[in-house]
C-alpha positions in Angstrom: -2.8 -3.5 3.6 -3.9 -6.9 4.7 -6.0 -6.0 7.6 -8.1 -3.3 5.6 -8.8 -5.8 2.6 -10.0 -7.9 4.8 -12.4 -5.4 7.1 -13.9 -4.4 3.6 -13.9 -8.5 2.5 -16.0 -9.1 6.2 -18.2 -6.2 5.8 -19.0 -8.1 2.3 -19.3 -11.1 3.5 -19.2 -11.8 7.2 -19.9 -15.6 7.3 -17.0 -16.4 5.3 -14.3 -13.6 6.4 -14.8 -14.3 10.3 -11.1 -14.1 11.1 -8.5 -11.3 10.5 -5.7 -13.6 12.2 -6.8 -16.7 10.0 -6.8 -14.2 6.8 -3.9 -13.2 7.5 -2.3 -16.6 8.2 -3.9 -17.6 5.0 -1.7 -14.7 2.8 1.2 -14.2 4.9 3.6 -12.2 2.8 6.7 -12.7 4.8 8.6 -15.4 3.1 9.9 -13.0 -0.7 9.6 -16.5 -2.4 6.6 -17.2 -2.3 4.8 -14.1 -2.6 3.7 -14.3 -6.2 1.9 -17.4 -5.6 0.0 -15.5 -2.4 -0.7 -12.4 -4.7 -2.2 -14.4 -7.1 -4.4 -16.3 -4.7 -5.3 -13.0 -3.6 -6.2 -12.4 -7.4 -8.3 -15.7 -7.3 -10.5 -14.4 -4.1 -10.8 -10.9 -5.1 -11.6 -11.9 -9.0 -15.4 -12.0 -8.2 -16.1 -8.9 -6.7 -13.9 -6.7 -9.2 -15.6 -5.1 -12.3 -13.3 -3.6 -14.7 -15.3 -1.9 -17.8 -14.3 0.4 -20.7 -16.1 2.9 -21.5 -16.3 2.2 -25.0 -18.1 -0.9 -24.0 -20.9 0.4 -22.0 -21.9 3.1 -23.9 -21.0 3.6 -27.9 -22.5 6.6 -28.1 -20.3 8.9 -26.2 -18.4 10.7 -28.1 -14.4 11.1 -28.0 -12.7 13.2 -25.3 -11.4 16.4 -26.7 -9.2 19.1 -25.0 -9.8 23.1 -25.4 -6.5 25.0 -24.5 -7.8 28.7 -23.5 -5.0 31.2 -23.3 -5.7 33.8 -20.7 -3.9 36.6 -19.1 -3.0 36.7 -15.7 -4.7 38.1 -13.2 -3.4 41.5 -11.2 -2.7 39.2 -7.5 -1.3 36.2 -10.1 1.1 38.3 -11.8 2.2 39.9 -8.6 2.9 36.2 -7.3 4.7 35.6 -10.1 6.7 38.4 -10.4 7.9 38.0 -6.4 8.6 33.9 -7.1 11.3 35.4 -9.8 12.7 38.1 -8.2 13.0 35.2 -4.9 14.6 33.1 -7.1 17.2 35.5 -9.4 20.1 33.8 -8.6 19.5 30.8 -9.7 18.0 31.9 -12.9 21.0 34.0 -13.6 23.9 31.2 -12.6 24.9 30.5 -16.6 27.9 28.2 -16.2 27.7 24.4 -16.8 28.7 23.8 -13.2 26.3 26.3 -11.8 23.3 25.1 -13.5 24.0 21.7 -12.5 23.9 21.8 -8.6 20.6 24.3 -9.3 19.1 21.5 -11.4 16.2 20.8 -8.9 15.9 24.0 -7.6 15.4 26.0 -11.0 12.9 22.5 -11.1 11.1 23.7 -7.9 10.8 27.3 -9.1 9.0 26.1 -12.2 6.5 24.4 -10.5 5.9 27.2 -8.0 5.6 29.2 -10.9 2.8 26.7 -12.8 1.0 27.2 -9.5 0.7 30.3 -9.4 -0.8 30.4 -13.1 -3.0 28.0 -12.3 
């Protein structure tokens, strides 16, 4: 959004960003043909006040991310929410044909996810 970029451009720099209408006017994104020239003038302004770092850079020392998988049983109320989500659902689990199985594509999708959120 235009308008916020350039509230948070004036809060940074008031004597220069004075004018939402004449910032506006200045990257008017209305005409599709010349909007990669606008976006990278946009580029040029914003440039200074961006700092993109890796972390590797900054600090050496750290080590490497690593990921510990826990296995856990469910809860009582969890497996009581996952056992009403199936029985909910049963139809669609037990549709086996082709056809079937294809119009329940996204909603066998959708009980999946209900069911990693109730695990979770």
């Amino acid at each position: 959004n235009l308008h916020e970029l350039w509230a948070l451009l004036n809060f940074l720099l008031p004597d220069i960003f004075t004018s939402a209408d004449d910032f506006n006017s200045w990257f008017d994104i209305t005409d599709k043909q010349v909007e990669q020239e606008v976006i990278s003038q946009l580029h040029k302004v914003l440039k200074p006040f961006l700092l993109r770092r890796v972390k590797a850079d900054v600090e050496g020392s750290i080590p490497p991310k690593t990921e510990l998988i826990v296995y856990t049983q469910l809860s009582p109320m969890q497996r009581d929410q996952y056992k009403n989500i199936l029985k909910r659902d049963m139809d669609a689990l037990y549709s086996s044909s082709s056809a079937t199985l294809a119009q329940n594509k996204s909603r066998l999708m959708n009980l999946v996810m209900q069911l990693r959120k109730c695990c979770n």
